[in-house]
C-alpha positions in Angstrom: 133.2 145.0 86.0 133.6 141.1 85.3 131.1 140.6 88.9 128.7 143.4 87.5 128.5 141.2 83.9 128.1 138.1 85.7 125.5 139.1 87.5 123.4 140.9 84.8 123.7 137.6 83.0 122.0 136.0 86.6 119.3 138.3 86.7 118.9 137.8 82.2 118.8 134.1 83.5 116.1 134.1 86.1 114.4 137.6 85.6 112.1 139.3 83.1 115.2 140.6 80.4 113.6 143.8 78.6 114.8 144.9 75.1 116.5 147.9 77.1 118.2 145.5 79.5 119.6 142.7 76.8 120.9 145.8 74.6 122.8 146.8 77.6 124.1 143.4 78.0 124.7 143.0 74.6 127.0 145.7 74.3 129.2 145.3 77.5 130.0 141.7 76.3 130.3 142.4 72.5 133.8 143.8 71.1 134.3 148.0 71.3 133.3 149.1 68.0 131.0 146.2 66.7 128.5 146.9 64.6 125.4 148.0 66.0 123.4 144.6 63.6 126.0 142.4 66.1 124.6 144.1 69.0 121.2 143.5 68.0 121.7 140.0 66.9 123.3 139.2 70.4 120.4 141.5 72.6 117.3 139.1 70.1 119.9 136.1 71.4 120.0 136.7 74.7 116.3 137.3 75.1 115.4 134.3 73.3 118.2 132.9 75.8 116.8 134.1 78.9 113.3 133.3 77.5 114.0 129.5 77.3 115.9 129.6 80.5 113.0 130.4 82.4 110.8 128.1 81.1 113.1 125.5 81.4 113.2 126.9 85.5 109.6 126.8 85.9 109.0 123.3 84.2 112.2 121.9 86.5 110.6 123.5 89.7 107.2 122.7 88.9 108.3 119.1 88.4 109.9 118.8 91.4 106.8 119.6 93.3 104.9 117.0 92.0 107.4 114.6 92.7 107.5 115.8 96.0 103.7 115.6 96.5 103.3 111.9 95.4 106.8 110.9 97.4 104.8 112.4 100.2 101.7 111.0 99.7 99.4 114.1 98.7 96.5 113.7 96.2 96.8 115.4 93.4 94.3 118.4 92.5 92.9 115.8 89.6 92.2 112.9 92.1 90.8 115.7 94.7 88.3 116.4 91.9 87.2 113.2 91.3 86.9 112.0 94.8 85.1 115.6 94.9 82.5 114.1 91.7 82.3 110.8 93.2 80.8 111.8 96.8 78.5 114.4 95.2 77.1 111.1 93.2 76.8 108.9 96.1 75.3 111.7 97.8 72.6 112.2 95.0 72.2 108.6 94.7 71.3 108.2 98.7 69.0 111.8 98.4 71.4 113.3 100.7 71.2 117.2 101.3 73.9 120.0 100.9 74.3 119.5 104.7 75.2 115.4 104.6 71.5 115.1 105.6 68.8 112.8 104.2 66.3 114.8 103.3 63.2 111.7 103.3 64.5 110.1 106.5 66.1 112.1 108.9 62.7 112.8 111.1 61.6 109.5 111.2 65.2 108.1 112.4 64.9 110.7 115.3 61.4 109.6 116.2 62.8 105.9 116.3 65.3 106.6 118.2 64.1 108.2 120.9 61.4 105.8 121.3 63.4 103.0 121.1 65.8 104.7 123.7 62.2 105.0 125.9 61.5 101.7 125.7 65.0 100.2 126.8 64.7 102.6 130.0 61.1 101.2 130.5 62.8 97.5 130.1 65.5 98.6 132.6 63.6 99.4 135.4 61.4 97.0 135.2 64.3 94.9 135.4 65.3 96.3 138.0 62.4 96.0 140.3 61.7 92.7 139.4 65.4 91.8 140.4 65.0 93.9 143.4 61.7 91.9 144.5 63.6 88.6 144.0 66.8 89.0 146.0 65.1 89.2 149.3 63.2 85.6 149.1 65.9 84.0 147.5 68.1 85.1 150.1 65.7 83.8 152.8 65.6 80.6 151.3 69.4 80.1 150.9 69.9 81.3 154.9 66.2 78.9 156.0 67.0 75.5 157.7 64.5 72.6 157.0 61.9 72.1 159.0 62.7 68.2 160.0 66.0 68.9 161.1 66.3 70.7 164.4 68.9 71.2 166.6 
């Protein structure tokens, strides 16, 4: 009987306590015979009790949780939204699209690039054959004896 009170005062502590249920409770912890206004007194009690307690839960756990965030390192839901207002500023200020795109200059940066990529392949090869022509008369004149020394 003791273990069954015990744990109806648990479940009072942490669960939803109904009229019904702190009546109950009321009267297996109040005296045989008390008066049904002591019952009542105790069952208004114990719901104001178990009331309390479980704000005083939720505000304990939900405390801890933040605590645990920040020790952690995670942003809080207020400095996600202001990091949120921020970028949609920046973005506004630089004309930026929905999709992170400019809307003004995105197809004239492609254009650029792509002829600025043409003309650095153009440059290459050119290079290239230019280097290419070199080689073979500079290696002829490195190998060449002069002509007034014979052997």
């Amino acid at each position: 009987m003791l273990i069954d009170d015990l744990w109806q005062t648990i479940e009072a502590t942490l669960g939803n306590l109904t009229p019904a249920k702190a009546r109950e409770l009321a009267k297996s912890v109040a005296e045989p015979g008390a008066a049904k206004e002591q019952v009542a007194k105790t069952a208004a009690d114990l719901m104001e009790w178990s009331q309390h307690n479980r704000e005083r839960i939720r505000s304990i756990v939900s405390h801890e949780i933040v605590a645990q965030g920040a020790h952690l390192g995670l942003a809080s839901q207020t400095e996600l939204d202001a990091l949120k207002k921020r970028v949609r500023e920046l973005e506004r200020a630089a004309g930026m699209t929905a999709s992170g795109r400019s809307a003004r200059t995105a197809p004239a940066k492609k254009t650029a690039a792509k002829k600025s990529t043409a003309k650095r392949s153009t440059v290459k090869r050119n290079t290239a054959k230019k280097t290419a022509a070199r080689k073979p008369a500079a290696a002829e004149a490195a190998t060449a004896t002069p002509s007034g020394e014979g052997g």
